[in-house]
N, C-alpha and C positions, 0 to 999 in steps of 0.2 A: 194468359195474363189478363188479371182486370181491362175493361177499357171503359171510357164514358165517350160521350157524344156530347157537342156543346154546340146551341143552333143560335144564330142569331137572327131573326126571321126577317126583320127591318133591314139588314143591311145584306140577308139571303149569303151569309155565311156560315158553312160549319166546319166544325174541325173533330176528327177521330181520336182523342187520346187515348197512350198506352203508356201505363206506370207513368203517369204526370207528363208525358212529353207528347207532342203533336206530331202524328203519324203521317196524316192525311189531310187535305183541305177540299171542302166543298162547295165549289162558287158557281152562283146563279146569276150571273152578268150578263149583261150584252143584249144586242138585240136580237140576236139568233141563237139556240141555245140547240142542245144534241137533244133529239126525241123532237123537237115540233114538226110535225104537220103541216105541209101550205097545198095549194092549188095555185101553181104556176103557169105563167106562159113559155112555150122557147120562142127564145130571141134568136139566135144561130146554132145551126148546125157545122160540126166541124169534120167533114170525112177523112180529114188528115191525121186526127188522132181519135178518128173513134168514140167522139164526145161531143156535148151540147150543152150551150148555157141558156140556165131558166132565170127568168125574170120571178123572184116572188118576194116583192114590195120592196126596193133599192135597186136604180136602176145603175149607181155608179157599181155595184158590185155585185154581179150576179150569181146564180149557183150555179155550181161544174156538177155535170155527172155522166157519167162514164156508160158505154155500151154495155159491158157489165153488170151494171145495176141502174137495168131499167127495170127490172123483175118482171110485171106481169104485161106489158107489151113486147118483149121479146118469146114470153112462152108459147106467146099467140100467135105469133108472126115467126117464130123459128130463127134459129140460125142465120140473121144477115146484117148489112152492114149499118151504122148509125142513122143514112139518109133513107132507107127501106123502112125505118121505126121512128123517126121521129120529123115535123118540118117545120117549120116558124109558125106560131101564133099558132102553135098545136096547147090545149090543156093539158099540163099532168098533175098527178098528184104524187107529190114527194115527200119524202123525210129528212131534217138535218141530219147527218153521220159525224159532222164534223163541220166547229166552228170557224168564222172565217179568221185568217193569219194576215198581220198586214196588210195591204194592198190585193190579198186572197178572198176570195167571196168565200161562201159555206161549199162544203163538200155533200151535195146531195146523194138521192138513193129513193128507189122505186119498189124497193124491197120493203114494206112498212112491217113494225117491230113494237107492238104493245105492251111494256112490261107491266105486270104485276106483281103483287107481295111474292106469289110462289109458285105462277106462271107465264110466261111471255108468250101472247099470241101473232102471229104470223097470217098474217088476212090471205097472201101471194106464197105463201109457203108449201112444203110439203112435210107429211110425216110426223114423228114423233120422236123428239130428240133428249137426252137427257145427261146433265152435269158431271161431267167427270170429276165433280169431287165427290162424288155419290159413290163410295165404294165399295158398299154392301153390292152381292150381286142378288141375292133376295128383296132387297128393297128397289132394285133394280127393275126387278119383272115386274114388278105390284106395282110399281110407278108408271113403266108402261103399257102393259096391262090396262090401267086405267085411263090414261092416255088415247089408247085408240078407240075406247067406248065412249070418250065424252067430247071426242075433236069433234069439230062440225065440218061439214065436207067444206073439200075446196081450198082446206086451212092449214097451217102447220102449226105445231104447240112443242114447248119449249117448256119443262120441269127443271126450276132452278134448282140452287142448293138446298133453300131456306125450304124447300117440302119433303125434306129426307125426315120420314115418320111422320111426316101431316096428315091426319083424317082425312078419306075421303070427300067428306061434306065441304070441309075448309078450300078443298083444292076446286072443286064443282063453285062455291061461292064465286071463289076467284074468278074462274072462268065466265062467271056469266056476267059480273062486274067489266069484263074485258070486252064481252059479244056486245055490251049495251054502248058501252065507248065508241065501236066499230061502225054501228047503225047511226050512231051522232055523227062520227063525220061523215059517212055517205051520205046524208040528208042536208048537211053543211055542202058537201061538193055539189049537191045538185043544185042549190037555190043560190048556190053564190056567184062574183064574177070576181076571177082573178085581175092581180095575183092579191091572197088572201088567206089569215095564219086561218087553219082549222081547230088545231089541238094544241094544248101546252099543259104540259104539269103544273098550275098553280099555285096549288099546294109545296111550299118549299118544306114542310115538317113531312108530311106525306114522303116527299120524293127522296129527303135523308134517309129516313128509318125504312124506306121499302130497300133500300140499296145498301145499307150497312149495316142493318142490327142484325149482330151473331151472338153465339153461344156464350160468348167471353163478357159482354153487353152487362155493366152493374148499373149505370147511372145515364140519366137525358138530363142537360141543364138547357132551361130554354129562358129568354128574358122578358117573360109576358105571362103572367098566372091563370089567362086564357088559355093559354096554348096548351097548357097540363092538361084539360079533360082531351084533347086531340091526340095528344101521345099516349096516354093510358089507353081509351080508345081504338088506337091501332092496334097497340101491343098486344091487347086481347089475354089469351092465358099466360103470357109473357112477363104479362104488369106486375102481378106480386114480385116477382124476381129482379124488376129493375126498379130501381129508385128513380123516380121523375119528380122535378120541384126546379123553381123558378128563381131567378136568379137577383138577390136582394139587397148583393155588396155595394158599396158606395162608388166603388169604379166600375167601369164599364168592363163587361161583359170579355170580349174580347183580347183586354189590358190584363185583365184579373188571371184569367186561365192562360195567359203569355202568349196565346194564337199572333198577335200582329208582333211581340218579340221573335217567333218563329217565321213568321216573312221576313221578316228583317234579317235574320242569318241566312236563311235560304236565297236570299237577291245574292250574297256575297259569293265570292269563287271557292272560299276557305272552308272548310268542315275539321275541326278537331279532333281528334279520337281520345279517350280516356287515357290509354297508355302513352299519350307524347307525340305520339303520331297523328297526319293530318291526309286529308284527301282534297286536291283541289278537280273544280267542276265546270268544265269550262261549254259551253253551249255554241256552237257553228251554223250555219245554214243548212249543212250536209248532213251532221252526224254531231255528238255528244262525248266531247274526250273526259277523257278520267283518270288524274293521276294518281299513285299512290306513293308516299315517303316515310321513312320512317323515326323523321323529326327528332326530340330528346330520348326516344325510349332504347334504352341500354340496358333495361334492367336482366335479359334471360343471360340464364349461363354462356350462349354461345352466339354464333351470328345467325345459323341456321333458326334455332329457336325464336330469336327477336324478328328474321324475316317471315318468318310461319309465322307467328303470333302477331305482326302486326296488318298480316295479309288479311286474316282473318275475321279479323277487330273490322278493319275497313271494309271487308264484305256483306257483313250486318249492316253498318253507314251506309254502305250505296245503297242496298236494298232499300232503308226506311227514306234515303234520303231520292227513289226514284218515282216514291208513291207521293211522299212530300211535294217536291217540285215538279211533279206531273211528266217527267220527261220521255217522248215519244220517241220513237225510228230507232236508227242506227245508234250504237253505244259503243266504245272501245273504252277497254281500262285495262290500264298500263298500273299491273301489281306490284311489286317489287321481285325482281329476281330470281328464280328457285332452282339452282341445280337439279335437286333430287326431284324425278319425276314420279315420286311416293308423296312426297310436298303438292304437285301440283295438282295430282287427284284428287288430296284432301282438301284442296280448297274450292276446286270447281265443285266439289258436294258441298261442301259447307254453302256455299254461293246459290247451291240447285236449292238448297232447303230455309236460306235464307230468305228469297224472293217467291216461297210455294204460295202462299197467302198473297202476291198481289193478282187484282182481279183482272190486268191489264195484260197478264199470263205473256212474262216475258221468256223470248226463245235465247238459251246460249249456246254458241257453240265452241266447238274446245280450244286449247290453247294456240294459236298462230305460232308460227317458226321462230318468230321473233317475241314469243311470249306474252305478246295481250290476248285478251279475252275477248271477243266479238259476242255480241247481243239482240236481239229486235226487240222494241216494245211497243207494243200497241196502244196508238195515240188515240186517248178520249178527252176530249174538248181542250180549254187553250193551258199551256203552259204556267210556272208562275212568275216566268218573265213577261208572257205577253200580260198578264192580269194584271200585276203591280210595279211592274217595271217603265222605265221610260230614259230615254235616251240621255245622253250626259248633253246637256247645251253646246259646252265646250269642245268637245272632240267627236258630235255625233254620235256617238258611242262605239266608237274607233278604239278607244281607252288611253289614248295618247294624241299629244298632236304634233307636227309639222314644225322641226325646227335646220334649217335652211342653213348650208356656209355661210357665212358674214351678215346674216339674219337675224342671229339673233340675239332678244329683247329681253332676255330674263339674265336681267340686270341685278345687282343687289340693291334690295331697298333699305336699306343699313348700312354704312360702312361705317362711322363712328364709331366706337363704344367708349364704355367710362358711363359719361351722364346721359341717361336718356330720357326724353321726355315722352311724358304720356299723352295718348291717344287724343284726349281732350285739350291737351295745352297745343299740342300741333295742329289740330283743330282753327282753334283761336289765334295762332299765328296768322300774317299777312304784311305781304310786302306793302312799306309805305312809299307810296310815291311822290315825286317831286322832290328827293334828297341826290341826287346825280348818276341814280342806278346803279349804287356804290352796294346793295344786295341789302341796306339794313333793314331787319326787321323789327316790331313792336311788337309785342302779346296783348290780346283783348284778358279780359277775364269776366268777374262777377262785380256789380257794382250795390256795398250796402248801402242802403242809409236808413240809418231807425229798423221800422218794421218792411219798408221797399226795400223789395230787390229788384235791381234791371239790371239785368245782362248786356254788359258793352262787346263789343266785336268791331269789325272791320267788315261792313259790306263792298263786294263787289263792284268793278266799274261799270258802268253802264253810260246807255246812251238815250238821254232826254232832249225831247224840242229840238234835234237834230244835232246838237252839239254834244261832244263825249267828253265826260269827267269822272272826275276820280275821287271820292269826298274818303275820309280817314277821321278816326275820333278816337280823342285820347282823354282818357278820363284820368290817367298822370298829371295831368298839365293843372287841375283843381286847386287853387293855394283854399287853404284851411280857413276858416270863420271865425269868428271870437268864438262862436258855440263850440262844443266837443262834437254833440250829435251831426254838426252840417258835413264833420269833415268825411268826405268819401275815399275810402281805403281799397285797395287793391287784396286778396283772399291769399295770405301767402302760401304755397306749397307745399306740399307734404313729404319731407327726404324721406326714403324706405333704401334701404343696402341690402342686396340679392347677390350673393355668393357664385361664382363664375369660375369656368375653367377654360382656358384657350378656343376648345373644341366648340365646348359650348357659346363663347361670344362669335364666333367664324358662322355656325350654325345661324343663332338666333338675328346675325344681321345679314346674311343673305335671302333667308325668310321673310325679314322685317316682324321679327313676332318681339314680344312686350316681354322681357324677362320678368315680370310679375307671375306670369304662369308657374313660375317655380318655389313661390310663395303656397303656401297653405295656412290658413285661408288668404284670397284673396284680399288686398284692402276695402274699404267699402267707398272711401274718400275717391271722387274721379280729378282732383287736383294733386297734383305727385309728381316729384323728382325722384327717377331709380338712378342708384347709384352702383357700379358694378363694383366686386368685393373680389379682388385675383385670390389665388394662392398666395399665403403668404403672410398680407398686408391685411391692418387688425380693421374691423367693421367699426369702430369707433373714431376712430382717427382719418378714417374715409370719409366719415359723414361731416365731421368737424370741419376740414376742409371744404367739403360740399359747402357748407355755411358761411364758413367767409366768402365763397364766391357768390354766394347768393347775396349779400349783405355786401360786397363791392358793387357789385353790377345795379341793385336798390340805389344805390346814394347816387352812381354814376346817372341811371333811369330820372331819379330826384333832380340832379342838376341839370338834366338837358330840360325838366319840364318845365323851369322855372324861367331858364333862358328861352325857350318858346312860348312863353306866355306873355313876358314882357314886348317880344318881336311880335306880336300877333297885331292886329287890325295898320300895320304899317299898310302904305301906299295914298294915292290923291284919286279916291273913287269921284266919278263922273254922280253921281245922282244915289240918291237913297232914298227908298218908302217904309214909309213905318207902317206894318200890317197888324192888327189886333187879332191875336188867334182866338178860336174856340174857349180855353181854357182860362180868359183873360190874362195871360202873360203878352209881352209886348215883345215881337220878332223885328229886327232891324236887319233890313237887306242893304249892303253895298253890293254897287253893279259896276264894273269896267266897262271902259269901251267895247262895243261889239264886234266881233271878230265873227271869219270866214266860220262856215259850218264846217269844213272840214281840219280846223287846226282846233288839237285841245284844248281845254281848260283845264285850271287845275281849282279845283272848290276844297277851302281847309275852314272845318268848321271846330272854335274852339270856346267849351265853355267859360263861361264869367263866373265871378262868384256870387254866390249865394248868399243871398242877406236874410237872414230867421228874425229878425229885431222886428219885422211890421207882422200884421196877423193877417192879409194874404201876399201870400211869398210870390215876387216874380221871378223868371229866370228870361235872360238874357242871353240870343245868341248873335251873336254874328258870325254873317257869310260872309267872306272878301273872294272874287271871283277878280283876278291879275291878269292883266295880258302877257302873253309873252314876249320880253325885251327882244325886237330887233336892232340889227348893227346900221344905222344910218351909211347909204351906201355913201363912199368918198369919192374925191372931184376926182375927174381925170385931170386935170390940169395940176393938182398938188401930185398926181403921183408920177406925171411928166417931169415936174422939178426935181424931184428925190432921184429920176432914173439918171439925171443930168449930174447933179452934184456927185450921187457916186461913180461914173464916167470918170 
């Protein structure tokens, strides 16, 4: 099948596609990467397991590496234990194998491994090894054949795939490109002081195309017209064959080819399959489960047929979807059920030939007593939950949280229905205070006038100059001017009726969600009264009434304002200053007697009216700041009398 390659060099992404879908992903992140080179210190040795950690540049996380793979100081020193080969503040030279996980440093190696386009050399190595997916055995012997005339002692060499029919010449290039590498960092280890990187693949187009371009290889999109003479350049007699051209869409790079659509289903548990059926992917500390179901699909004649067929279907899925998501170690997938153990052979082939193409060359073994499939895959670099993933704030990434007997808080945030209001008129709700904590409330809204607009609301209580108050402003309370333009009006609402069924009103107010959602399209107005529509009951005759209640509640609103207007500047203030503001308008403070700091006040600020008649307009407010009425305490002597008379 076609496939292209899509590099994004600035952000050291790439992605493998096959038939338009994304197979593969290839990410250059982090500060340790698989292949670098350092010259390290050991920090400790550990004789309890056989291992030492090296310091190379991050001291909170160091690199592990194993007795095993110290390579060329065990060959030296033979067969013995960790503290016979290695002891604090000793040099080594390592290679990353493996990035670090969480709280896990990088997994080193003493074995170093130079790949090239179509030889890997092996500096501590032995011998002449060559790809088993080379299956010519004529191409076999000529490969190593030439292998052993061109090793250089001391070395091991390694004939990938990509030199199955490669010229001589090509393969000798390669190698001496690799011997020149090998001399740079020995001359880097000897002048330097750890710990300190020596090697790294730089090149991120280099290090895509040496590791993925195959046979099937039509197209390179790369987002830099630079970058084209470096891919044709590689490709060498390759190039006429693949399309290389730079990437000129008005979206990005990444967006355009659905690469970051494809992380995005890949973070999720769920995987779909074509025929109705689904596979979920669930990731452990231990091991990697894998379920399989067989969702809507009904369509084969029989049960047998739709379980084969959807085993199947799913085994393609995991395959693409284990090079996708990168997933290492242990595997279990739980198929669907197969009596006939003729069924079960054909799918563990179908499964063997599905996965032959990953490079991570996964081991299966056969079906468990209890029918799943056991796996190993060999882990090369991070995950794509470690890469793009991140923990849920809320539950740690637990995926649930903690709800306790008589604990708990998940309350409805709804129980009304009928009228609801919207998001921004609850908003502008606020309790007023100073009315006997009888709950009533007032709405702010938008305030016109002319071409102003100022938004009225209700700020918050707070606490100034040590004494705490509570200011409130009603822009109701306004009586109207001779002029038309001074009068300031109130924005009135927008009714909308949204159709409802029991289920759904139960739903949407335990949730607290906005039955606008079930509008298409949404309103665009954020002032709106929804009005819920039962079964039934006609959507005209819903909102009619909505309206007279709107239009009672207005005149009701109207008469309380007029009646707190006239009430307004009552009491016998102790003193007033008249302060000239900034704007020349003229502010008049009344002040009450001074009271303790720690008993409230209540501060009610209410506007005057507006006079337009002079040509500069002042406005007028007053503050009345009231003490609170205390009860004059009473004689003892009057309440001696009253105890006697009623005797």
């Amino acid at each position: 099948m076609p496939q292209q390659i899509v590099i994004s060099e600035q952000l050291r992404i790439a992605a493998l596609l096959t038939d338009e879908r994304v197979d593969e992903l290839i990410v250059a992140q982090g500060r340790y990467q698989i292949g670098d080179v350092y010259l390290g210190t050991v920090e400790n040795v550990l004789p309890g397991i056989d291992a030492a950690f090296v310091n190379i540049g991050e001291s909170e996380k160091n690199g592990f590496i194993h007795v095993t793979d110290l390579g060329p100081l065990r060959l030296k020193k033979g067969a013995a234990g960790i503290t016979e080969l290695l002891e604090p503040r000793q040099q080594v030279l390592v290679q990353v194998m493996k990035e670090p996980t969480g709280s896990k440093g990088p997994r080193l190696t003493g074995n170093l491994a130079l790949p090239g386009r179509y030889l890997v050399l092996q500096p501590h190595g032995q011998g002449v090894n060559i790809s088993r997916r080379i299956n010519s055995e004529g191409e076999r012997n000529r490969l190593r054949a030439l292998g052993v005339l061109v090793k250089p002692p001391g070395a091991g060499l390694l004939i990938r795939t990509e030199a199955d029919g490669i010229s001589e010449d090509l393969l000798i290039d390669d190698l001496e490109v690799l011997l020149r590498q090998w001399e740079a960092i020995q001359q880097a280890a000897d002048n330097a002081l750890p710990p300190v990187l020596l090697n790294r693949d730089e090149d991120f187009i280099h290090r895509v195309l040496r590791d993925h371009v195959g046979p099937d290889l039509v197209r390179v999109v790369v987002n830099d017209a630079a970058a084209i003479e470096r891919v044709s350049s590689f490709l060498g007699q390759e190039g006429p064959n693949v399309l290389v051209e730079a990437h000129n869409e008005s979206t990005e790079l990444l967006e355009h080819y659905r690469v970051n659509a494809a992380i995005r289903d890949a973070l999720k548990p769920r995987v779909d399959l074509p025929s109705g059926g689904y596979v979920i992917i669930e990731p452990t500390e231990a091991l990697t489960v894998i379920d399989v179901n067989s969702g809507s699909f009904t369509r084969s004649a029989n049960a047998r047929q739709t379980v084969l067929w959807t085993n199947c279907e799913a085994a393609i899925e995991i395959a693409r979807q284990l090079k996708l998501r990168n997933i290492g170690g242990v595997i279990i997938i739980d198929f669907i059920d197969m009596e006939s153990r003729r069924d079960q052979l054909q799918l563990l082939e179908h499964f063997t030939a599905a996965v032959r193409d990953d490079a991570a060359r996964p081991q299966i073994a056969q079906l468990t007593e209890l029918g799943l499939v056991e796996l190993t895959r060999k882990r090369q670099g991070q995950n794509i939950y470690e890469l793009f993933g991140r923990a849920c704030p809320a539950c740690g990434g637990l995926g649930h949280v903690a709800v306790l007997p008589g604990k708990d808080l998940l309350q409805p945030l709804a129980m009304a229905t009928g009228l609801v209001r919207s998001a921004a008129s609850a908003r502008a709700e606020a309790q007023v205070p100073g009315e006997g904590g009888n709950g009533r409330r007032r709405r702010g809204g938008r305030i016109r006038s002319g071409a102003v607009e100022m938004p009225a609301h209700t700020p918050p209580s707070g606490v100034a100059n040590g004494v705490e108050s509570t200011t409130s402003v009603e822009p109701e309370r306004q009586e109207p001017s001779g002029s038309s333009e001074g009068v300031i009006r109130r924005q009135e609402p927008e009714l909308v009726a949204v159709p409802m069924n029991s289920g759904q009103e139960e739903v949407f107010a335990w949730l607290g969600l906005n039955p606008l959602l079930l509008i298409e399209p949404p309103p665009e107005n954020d002032n709106f009264l929804v009005r819920v529509v039962r079964p039934g009951e006609d959507a005209e005759s819903v909102l009619e009434e909505a309206r007279e209640q709107l239009s009672a509640s207005s005149n009701r609103r109207r008469r309380r304002g007029r009646g707190g207007a006239r009430g307004a500047g009552r009491g016998a203030p102790e003193a007033s200053v008249e302060t000239p503001s900034s704007n020349g308008t003229e502010v008049v403070v009344q002040q009450a007697k001074v009271v303790a700091k720690n008993e409230p006040l209540s501060v009610q600020i209410t506007p005057l009216e507006v006079d337009h008649s002079s040509s500069s307009a002042s406005v007028e407010t007053v503050s009345s700041i009231s003490e609170p009425q205390e009860s004059e305490p009473e004689d003892p002597r009057r309440r001696r009398r009253r105890s006697s008379a009623a005797g």
